[in-house]
N, C-alpha and C positions, 0 to 999 in steps of 0.2 A: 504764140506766147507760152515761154515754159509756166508749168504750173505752181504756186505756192505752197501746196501740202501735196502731200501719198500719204494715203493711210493705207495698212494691212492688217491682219490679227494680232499682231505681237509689237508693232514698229509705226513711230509717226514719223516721216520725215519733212520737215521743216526748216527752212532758209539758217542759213548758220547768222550767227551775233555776233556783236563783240563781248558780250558776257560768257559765251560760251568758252572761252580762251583759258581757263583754269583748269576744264574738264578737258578738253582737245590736249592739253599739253603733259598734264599728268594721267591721262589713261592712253595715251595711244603714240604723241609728235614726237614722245625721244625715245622711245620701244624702239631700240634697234633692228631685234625681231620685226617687228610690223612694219617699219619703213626698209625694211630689207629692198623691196623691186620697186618700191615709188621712185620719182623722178627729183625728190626733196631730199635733203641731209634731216638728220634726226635735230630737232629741233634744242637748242642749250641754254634757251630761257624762254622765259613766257614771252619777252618780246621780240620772239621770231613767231611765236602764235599769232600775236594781236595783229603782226605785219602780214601774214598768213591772211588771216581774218579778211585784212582790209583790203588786199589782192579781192578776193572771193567777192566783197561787196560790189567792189568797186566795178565787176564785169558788167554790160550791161544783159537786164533779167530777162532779154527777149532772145540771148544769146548761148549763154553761160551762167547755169543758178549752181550753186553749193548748198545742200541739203545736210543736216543734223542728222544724224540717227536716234529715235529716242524711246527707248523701252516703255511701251504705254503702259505696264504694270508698275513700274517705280520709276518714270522722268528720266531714267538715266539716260546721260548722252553717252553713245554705244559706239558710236565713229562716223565714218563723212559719204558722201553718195553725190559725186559732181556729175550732172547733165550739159551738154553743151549741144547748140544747134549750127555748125560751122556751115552749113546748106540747107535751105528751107528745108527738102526734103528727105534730110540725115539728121540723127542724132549721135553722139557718142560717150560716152561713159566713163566714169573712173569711180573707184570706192576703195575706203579702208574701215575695219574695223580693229578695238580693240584685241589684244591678244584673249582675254579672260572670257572672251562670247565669239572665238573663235569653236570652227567646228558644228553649232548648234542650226546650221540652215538658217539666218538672220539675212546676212546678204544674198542670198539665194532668194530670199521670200521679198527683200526689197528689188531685187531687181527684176524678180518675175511681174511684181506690181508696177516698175515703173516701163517695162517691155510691154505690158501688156496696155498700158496708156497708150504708150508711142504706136502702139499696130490700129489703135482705135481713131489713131488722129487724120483727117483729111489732109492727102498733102506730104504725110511720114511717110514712105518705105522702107526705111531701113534704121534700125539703131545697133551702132559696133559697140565691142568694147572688144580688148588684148591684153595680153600679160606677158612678161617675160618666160624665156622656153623652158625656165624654173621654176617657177611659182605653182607648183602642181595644182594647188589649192585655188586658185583664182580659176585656173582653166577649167576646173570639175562646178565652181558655183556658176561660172558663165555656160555650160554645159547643161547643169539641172536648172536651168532659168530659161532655158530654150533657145539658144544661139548656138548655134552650126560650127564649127571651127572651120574657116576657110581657106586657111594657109599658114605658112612661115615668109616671115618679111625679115631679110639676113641683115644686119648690123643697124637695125632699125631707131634702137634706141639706147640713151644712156643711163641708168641705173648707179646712180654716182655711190650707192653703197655695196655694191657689189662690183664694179670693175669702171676703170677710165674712159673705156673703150665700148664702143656701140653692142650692143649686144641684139641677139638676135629674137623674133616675139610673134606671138601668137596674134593670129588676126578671128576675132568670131564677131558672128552677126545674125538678127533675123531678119528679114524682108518680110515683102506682101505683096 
């Protein structure tokens, strides 16, 4: 069973709401900059958030949780942190954060916490995550979180804000 909270020194992450659709859509889902290498178009109302939202609920929690990012010094919601377990014994990852707490080690420090759950769990050997073969930035916080970069997977995926056409991506991971 995926967990309900991560805490770290700076970050609580907790199950995304439907309340939370206000903050998701005006600090982060139509930043074109930040949805640059996601797999989503920049979102052009709040109700492509709430239908967002209800995607994420609706997975079931033993499979697929959608996590909050939230500044434990001021509540703010900071951006998203998706765990999925498509194999008892895999995990794999996706995150975004705002542009304005880009930079600062936040997802580096959520994801070294939620790596370091999955290496502790009976049964987990391994949890990936990848980026496209542009995203510098993804590939350095999955880097100082301690995943390996394992390879390139050619036209692996589509990127509908950067090009029509698959593009090619970064595979990392750590085992045990």
């Amino acid at each position: 069973m995926l967990p309900d909270r991560f805490e770290t020194t700076r970050l609580i992450l907790r199950p995304i709401e439907p309340q939370d659709a206000f903050a998701i859509f005006t600090g982060y889902a139509q930043d074109l900059e930040v949805v640059r290498f996601l797999i989503w178009r920049p979102h052009q109302g709040i109700a492509d958030t709430e239908a967002y939202i209800a995607r994420c609920m609706a997975a079931p929690p033993d499979r697929s949780r959608t996590y909050t990012l939230i500044g434990r010094d001021d509540g703010r919601l900071l951006g998203a942190f998706e765990l999925r377990q498509p194999e008892p014994h895999r995990l794999d990852c996706g995150y975004v954060l705002a542009r304005a707490f880009w930079g600062r080690g936040l997802m580096t420090e959520a994801l070294e916490q939620v790596t370091h759950w999955a290496m502790c769990q009976n049964g987990i050997w391994r949890i990936g995550a990848g980026c496209d073969v542009d995203n510098f930035a993804s590939a350095r916080v999955m880097e100082k979180a301690g995943l390996a970069r394992e390879g390139l997977l050619r036209r692996w995926i589509i990127h509908p804000n950067v090009s029509s056409e698959p593009r090619d991506w970064l595979s990392y991971a750590k085992v045990r």
